[in-house]
C-alpha positions in Angstrom: -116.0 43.0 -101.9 -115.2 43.9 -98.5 -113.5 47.2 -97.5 -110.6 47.6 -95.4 -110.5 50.7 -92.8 -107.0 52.3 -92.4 -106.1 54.7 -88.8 -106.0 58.0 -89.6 -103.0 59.8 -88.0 -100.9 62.5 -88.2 -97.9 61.3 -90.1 -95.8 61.8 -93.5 -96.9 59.0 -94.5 -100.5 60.2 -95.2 -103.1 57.0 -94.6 -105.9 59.1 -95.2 -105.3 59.0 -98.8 -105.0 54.7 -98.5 -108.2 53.2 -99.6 -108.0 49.6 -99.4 -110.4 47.0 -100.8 -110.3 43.2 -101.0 -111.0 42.2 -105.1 -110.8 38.4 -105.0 -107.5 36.8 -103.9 -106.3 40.6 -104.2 -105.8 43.5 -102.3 -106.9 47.1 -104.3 -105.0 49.5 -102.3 -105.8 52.7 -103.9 -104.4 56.8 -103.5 -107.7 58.4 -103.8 -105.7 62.3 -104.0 -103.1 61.2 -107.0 -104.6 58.1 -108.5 -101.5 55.7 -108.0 -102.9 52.5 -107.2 -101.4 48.8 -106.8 -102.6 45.5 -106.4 -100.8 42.9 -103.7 -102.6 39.6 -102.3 -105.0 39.3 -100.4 -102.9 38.3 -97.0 -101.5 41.6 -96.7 -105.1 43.1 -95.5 -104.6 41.7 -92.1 -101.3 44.2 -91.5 -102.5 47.2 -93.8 -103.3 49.0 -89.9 -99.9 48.5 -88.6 -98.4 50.7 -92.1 -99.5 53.9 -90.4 -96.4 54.6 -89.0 -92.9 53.7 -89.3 -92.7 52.5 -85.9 -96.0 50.2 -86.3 -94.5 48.6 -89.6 -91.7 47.8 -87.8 -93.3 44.9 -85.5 -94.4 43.1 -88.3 -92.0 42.5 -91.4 -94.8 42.0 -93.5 -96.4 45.6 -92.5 -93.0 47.0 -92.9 -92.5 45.4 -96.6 -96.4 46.6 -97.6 -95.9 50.2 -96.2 -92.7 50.4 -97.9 -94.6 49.2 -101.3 -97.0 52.0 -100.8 -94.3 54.1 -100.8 -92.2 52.7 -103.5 -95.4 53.1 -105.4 -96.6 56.8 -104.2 -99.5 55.7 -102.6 -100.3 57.5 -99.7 -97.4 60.0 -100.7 -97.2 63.4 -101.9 -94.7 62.0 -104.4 -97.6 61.0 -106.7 -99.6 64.4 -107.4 -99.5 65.5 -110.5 -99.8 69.6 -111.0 -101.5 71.0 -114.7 -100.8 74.8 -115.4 -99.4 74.9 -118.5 -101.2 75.7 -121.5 -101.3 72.8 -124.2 -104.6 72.9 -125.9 -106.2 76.1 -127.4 -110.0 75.3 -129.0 -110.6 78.3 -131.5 -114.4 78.3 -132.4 -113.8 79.6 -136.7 -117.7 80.5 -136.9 -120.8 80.3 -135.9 -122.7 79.4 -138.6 -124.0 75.7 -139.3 -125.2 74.3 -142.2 -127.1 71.9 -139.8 -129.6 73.0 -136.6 -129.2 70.0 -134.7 -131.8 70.7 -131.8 -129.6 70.4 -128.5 -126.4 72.0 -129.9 -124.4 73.1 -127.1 -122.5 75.8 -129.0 -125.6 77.7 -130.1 -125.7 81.1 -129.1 -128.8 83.5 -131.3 -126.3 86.6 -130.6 -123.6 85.8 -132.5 -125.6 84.8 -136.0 -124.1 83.3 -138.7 -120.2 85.5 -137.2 -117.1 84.0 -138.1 -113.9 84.4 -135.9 -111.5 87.5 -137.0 -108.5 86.0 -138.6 -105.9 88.4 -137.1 -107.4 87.5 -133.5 -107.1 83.7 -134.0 -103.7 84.0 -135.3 -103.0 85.7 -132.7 -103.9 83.2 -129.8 -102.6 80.5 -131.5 -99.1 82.7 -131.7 -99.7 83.5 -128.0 -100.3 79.9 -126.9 -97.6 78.9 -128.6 -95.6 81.1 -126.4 -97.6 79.5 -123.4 -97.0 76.1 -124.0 -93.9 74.2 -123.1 -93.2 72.1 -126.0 -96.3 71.2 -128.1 -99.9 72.9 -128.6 -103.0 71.4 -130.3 -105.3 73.6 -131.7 -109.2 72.3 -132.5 -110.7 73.7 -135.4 -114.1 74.2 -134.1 -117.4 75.9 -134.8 -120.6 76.1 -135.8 -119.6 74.0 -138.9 -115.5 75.0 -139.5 -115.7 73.9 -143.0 -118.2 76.2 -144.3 -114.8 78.8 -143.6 -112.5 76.5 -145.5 -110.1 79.2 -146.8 -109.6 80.6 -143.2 -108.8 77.1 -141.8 -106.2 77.0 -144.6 -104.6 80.2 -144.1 -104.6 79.7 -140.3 -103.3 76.4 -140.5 -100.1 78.0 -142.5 -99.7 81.0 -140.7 -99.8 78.9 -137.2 -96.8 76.1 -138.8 -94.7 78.6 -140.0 -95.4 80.6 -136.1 -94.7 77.3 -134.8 -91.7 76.4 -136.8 -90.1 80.0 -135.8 -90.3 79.0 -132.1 -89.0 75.5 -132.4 -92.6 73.8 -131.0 -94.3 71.1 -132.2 -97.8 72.0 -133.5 -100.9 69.5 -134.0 -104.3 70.3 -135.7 -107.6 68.1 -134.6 -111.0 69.4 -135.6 -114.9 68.8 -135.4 -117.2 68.9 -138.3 -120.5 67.1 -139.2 -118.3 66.5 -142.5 -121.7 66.9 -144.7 -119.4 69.7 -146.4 -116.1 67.6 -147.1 -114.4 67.6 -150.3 -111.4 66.5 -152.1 -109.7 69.6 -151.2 -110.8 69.2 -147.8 -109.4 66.0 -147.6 -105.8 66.6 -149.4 -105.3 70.1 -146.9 -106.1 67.4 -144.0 -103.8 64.7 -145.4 -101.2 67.0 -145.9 -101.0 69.1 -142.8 -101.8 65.8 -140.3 -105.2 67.0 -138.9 -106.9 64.8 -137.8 -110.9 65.2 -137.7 -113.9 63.7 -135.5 -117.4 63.3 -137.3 -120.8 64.5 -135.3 -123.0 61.4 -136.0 -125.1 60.2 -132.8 -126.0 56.7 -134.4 -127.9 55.0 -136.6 -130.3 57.4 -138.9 -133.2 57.1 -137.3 -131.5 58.4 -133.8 -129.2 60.2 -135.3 -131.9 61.9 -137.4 -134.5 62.3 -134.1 -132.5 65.5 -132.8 -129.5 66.3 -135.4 -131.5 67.7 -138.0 -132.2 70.6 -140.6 -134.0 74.3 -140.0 -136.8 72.6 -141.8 -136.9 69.1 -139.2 -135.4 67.3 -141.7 -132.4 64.5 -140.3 -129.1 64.8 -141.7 -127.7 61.3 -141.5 -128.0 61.6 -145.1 -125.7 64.0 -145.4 -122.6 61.5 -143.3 -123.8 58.4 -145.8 -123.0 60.4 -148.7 -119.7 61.5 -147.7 -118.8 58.4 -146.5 -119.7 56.8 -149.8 -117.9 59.8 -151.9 -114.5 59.6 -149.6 -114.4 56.5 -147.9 -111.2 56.2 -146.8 -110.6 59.6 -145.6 -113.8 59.8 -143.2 -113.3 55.9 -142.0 -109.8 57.4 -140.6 -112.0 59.7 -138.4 -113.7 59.4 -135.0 -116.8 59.2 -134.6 -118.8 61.4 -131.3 -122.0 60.9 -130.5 -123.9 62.4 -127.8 -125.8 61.3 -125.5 -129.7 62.1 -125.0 -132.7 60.8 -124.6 -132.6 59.2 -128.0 -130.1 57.0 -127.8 -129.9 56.8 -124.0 -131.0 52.8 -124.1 -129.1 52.0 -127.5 -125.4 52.8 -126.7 -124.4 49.4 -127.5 -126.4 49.5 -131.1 -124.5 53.2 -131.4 -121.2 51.7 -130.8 -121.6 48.6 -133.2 -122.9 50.6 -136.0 -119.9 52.6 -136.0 -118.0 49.6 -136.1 -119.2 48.2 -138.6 -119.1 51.0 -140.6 -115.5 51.1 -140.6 -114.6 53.8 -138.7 -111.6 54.4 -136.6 -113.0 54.8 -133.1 -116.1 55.7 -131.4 -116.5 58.2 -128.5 -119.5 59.6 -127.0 -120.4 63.1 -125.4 -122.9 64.0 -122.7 -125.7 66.3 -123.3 -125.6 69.7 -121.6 -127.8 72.0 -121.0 -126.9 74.9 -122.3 -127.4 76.7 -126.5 -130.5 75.2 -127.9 -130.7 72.8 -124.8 -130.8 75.1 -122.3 -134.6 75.8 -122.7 -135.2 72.5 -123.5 -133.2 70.6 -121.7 -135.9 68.0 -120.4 -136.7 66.8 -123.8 -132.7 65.9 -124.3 -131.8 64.9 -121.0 -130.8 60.8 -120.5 -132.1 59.8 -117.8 -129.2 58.3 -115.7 -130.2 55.0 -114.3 -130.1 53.6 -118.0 -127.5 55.4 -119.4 -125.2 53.1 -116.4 -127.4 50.6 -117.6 -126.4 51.3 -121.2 -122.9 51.6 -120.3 -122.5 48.0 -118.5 -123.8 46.4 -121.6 -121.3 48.1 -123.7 -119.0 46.7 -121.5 -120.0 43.4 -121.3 -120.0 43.1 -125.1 -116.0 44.7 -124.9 -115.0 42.0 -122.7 -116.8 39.6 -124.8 -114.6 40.4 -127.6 -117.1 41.9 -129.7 -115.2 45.4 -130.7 -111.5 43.8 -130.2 -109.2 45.9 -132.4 -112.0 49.0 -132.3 -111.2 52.0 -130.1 -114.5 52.1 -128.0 -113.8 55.4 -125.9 -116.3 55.4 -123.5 -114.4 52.4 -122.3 -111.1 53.4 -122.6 -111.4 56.9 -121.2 -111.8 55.0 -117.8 -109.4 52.3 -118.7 -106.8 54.5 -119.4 -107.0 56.9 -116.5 -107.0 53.9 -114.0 -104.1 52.5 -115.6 -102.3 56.1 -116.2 -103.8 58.2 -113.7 -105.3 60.9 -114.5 -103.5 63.4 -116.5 -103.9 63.5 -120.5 -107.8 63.4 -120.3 -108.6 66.5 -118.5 -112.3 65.9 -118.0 -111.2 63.3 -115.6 -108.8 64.1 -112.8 -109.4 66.4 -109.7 -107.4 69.8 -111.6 -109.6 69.6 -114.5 -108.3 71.2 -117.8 -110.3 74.4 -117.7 -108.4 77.5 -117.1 -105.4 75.3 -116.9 -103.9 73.6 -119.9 -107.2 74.0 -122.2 -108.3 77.8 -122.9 -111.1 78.4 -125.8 -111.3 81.4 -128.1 -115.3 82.1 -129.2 -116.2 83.8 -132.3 -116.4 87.1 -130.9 -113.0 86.5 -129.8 -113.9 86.2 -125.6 -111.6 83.8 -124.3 -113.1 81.1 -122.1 -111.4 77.9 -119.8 -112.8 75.8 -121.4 -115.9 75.6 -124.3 -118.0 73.5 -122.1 -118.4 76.7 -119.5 -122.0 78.3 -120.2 -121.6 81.8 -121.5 -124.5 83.4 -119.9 -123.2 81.5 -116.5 -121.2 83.0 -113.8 -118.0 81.1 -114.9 -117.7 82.7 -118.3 -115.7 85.3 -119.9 -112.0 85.6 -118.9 -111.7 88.6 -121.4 -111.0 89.1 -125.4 -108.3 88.1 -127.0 -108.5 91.3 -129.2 -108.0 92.8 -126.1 -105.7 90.9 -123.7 -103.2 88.4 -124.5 -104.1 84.6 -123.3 -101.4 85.0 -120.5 -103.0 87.8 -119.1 -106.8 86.5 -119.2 -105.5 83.1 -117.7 -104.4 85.4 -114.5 -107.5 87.0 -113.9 -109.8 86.4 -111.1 -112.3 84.9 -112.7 -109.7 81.9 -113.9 -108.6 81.8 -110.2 -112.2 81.3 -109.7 -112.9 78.7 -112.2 -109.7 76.7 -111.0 -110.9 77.1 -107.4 -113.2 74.2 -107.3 -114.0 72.9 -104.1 -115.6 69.4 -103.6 -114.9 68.6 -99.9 -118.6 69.0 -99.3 -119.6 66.1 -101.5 -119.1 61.9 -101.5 -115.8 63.4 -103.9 -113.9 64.0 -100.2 -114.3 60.0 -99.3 -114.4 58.7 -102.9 -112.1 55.6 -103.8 -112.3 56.9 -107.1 -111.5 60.4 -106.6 -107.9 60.7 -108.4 -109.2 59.2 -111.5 -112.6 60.6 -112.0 -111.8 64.1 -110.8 -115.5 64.6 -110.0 -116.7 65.1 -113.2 -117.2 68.0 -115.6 -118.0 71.6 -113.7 -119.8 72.8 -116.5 -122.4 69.6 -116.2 -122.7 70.5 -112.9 -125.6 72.6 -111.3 -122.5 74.8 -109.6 -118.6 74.6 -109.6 -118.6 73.0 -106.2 -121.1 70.5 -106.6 -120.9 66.9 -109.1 -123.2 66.2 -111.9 -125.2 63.3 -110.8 -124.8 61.0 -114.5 -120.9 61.3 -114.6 -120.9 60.6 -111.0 -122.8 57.4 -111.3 -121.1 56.6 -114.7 -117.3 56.7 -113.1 -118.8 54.8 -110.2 -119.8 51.8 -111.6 -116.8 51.6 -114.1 -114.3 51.8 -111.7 -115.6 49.0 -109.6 -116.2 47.2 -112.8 -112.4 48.1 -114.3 -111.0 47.1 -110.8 -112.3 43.8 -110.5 -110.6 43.3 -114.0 -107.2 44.7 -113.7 -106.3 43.6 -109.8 -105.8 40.2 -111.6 -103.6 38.6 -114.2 -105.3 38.0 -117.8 -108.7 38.4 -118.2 -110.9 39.7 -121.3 -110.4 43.4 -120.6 -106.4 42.9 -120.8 -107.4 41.2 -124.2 -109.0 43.6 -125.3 -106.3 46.3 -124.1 -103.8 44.4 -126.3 -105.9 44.3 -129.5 -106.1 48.8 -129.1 -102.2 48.5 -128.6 -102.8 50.2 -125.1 -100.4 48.5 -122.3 -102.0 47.2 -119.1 -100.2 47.0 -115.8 
C-alpha cells in the first residue's frame, strides 16, 4: 500500500482533509474530518496533486473530473460534517444493587449500597428528554441488576409510553441485565412493550466464571444456562456483551463462536475500564493490547471465512458500519462523541452524567441532579462544555486516515480527555486498513458476509 501526498493550500476546496492511498487496482481517497470516503482506479493517483485548485484541475480533464468527484462525494468539503447535539438516548441507572459481584464491574460505587433510583426523578428525566429529543428517545434500563426492581421498570415503562404518546414521540426501551433473575413475567412485560434486552455473559464458563462471579467467589455462568434452558426463546432473541480482560483477551474467537452456537441473536463485546471495582485493581483485568489486535484479526479472518455468516458479530460490524455509514449512530466512534451530546445518564442518586462511562470520582463527572435541574439545564453547564471540548490536535488523531470514523476512541478509556486510549487506538487501526482492503473492491468475503446480516455495502 503506498500513500499518495496531496498540496496543502489555502482553498475552499480543503485538500488537507484528502487522504489518498493506493489499495490494489484502487484508489482509497478518504475525508479524514467527516468520514466520506470513495474508491476510483488506481490511474487517477497520478492527477490527485493537480485537484487542489480549480484552476490546476482545469489542465488536466482527468484532475478536473476526480476533483469534481471529490466534491460530488463531500470529500474534502465542508458539505460532509455531520453535527450531534440533540439528545436521543437517556441511560437511567434503576439501582445499585446486584445480585452478582462480578470483580471488575464498572458501575460499582461502595457509596451508594444496595440505592435504588427515586421513581419521581426518573420519570422525570425520561419526561424531560422527551421534550429534548426531536423525534424518538431510547431509554436503557440499567443498574446494578434492573430486574431485582421489576415493579419500578414496569411502572416506569407505562408512565414514560403514555408521556411519550401525549407529545407525539416515538419511545424505545433497551436494557442490560445478567438475566439470572428473568421470569415469565419478565419476559411477557418485554414482549409486550418491545424492549429489547442484552445479556452480561463474557464467554464460556470457565472465563466467564474467572471474574463474573458471586460475593462468595463462586462463577455465575450457572445462573445464564439455567435461564437459557427455562426461556429459551426469549433470551436467544437477546445480545449477548462480553467484556474484555485479561481472561478472555486470547480467546475472542472461542467467545464469539460459543455464542453462536448457542443461538443467540448477536454478539458484542466491551472493553474493560478502570474504574468501580477495577479501579484498584485494574492490572489484574487489563488485556494487554498486542493480543487483543491479535484476537481481533482472527475473529476476522474466521468472518470472512464464512464461519458466523447470518450471525451479527459486533465487534466487526461496529467498524464495518461506520466505514460504510460514517460515523454517526455509534457514538463511541466518530470525532463528537455521544457524551454530553445526544447520550446523557441519570445514576442512582439521581446526578446526571454525559455519559455512564465518565468516572465519577474523575474530573469529568457530575453535571448536576436531576432532582434538582432539569436535563436541559445540566447539558448547558460548564462542565458539559468541558466534556464536549475535547481536543486531540496534539496526538497521531490530527494526521489520522482513520480519524472521521474512529473518533479517537472513548474519553473515558482514556488517561485524560485530550489524549487516546492506546487499545481502541490500535484496535481501529488495524481494522480500518483491514476493512479498506475489502470494500475498495467489488465482491469479496466481507460483502458476503454484509449480505447474510442484511447490512448494505457500497
Amino acid at each position: 500500500m503506498a500513500a499518495v501526498a496531496v498540496e496543502l493550500r489555502t482553498s475552499p476546496f480543503d485538500p488537507g482533509r484528502v487522504h489518498a492511498q493506493v489499495r490494489g487496482d484502487s484508489l482509497l481517497l478518504m475525508d479524514r474530518v467527516s468520514g466520506r470516503w470513495s474508491a476510483v482506479p488506481r490511474h487517477w493517483a497520478d492527477v490527485l496533486p493537480l485537484t487542489v485548485t480549480a484552476r490546476d484541475a482545469a489542465t488536466s480533464p482527468a484532475a478536473s473530473a476526480l476533483r469534481e468527484h471529490m466534491i460530488e462525494h463531500d470529500i474534502g468539503t465542508r458539505g460532509g460534517d455531520r453535527s450531534f447535539g440533540r439528545l436521543n438516548t437517556l441511560i437511567v441507572k434503576l439501582t445499585a444493587a446486584c445480585n452478582h459481584a462480578c470483580s471488575y464491574c464498572y458501575d460499582f460505587e461502595a457509596a451508594f449500597g444496595a440505592r435504588r433510583i427515586d421513581a419521581a426523578v426518573a420519570l422525570k428525566s425520561i419526561e424531560e428528554a422527551l421534550d429534548e429529543c426531536d423525534e424518538s428517545l431510547q431509554v436503557i434500563l440499567h443498574g446494578g441488576e434492573p430486574m431485582l426492581v421489576w415493579d419500578l421498570v414496569e411502572d416506569l415503562v407505562i408512565r414514560s409510553e403514555a408521556a411519550a404518546e401525549r407529545r407525539g414521540k416515538t419511545l424505545r426501551f433497551v436494557g442490560q441485565s445478567n438475566m439470572s433473575l428473568l421470569t415469565a413475567r419478565i419476559g411477557r412485560f418485554s414482549v409486550e412493550h418491545d424492549i429489547v434486552w442484552g445479556v452480561s455473559v463474557d464467554g464460556p464458563p470457565d472465563v466467564h466464571d474467572h471474574f463474573r462471579v458471586y460475593r462468595n467467589g463462586r462463577g455465575t455462568y450457572a445462573d445464564f444456562a439455567r435461564s437459557l434452558e427455562a426461556f429459551p426463546r426469549f433470551l436467544r432473541s437477546c445480545g449477548v456483551l462480553s467484556t474484555v480482560t485479561s481472561a478472555n483477551q486470547d480467546r475472542i474467537l472461542e467467545v464469539a463462536e460459543h455464542f453462536y452456537d448457542l443461538g443467540m441473536a448477536s454478539w458484542d463485546w466491551t472493553l474493560f475500564q478502570a474504574i468501580g471495582r477495577g479501579r484498584h485493581e485494574s492490572g489484574r483485568f487489563e488485556p494487554d493490547a498486542g493480543t487483543v489486535v491479535a484476537s481481533w484479526e482472527a475473529l476476522y479472518d474466521a468472518v470472512l471465512a464464512g464461519r458466523f455468516d447470518g450471525f451479527p458479530v459486533l465487534p466487526v460490524l461496529s467498524y464495518v458500519q461506520n466505514f460504510v455509514r460514517g460515523p454517526g449512530q455509534n457514538m463511541c466512534m466518530r470525532p463528537q462523541c455521544g457524551a454530553g451530546r445526544d447520550l446523557a445518564s441519570i445514576s442512582v442518586d439521581g446526578s446526571i452524567e454525559a455519559c455512564d462511562c465518565i468516572d465519577r470520582t474523575g474530573p469529568l463527572a457530575g453535571l448536576g441532579n436531576a432532582a434538582e435541574v432539569t436535563l436541559a439545564q445540566a447539558r448547558a453547564t460548564p462542565k458539559a462544555d468541558e466534556v464536549r471540548g475535547r481536543d486531540l490536535s496534539a496526538t497521531r488523531c490530527a494526521s489520522c486516515t482513520w480519524y472521521g470514523v474512529c473518533g479517537g476512541g472513548c474519553l473515558a478509556h482514556a488517561a485524560s480527555r485530550d489524549e487516546i486510549p492506546p487499545l481502541a487506538c490500535a484496535l481501529a487501526l488495524t481494522a480500518f486498513d483491514r476493512i479498506a482492503d475489502q470494500l475498495v473492491r467489488r465482491g469479496g468475503n466481507l460483502r458476503r458476509y454484509l449480505e447474510s446480516v442484511g447490512v448494505d455495502a457500497p
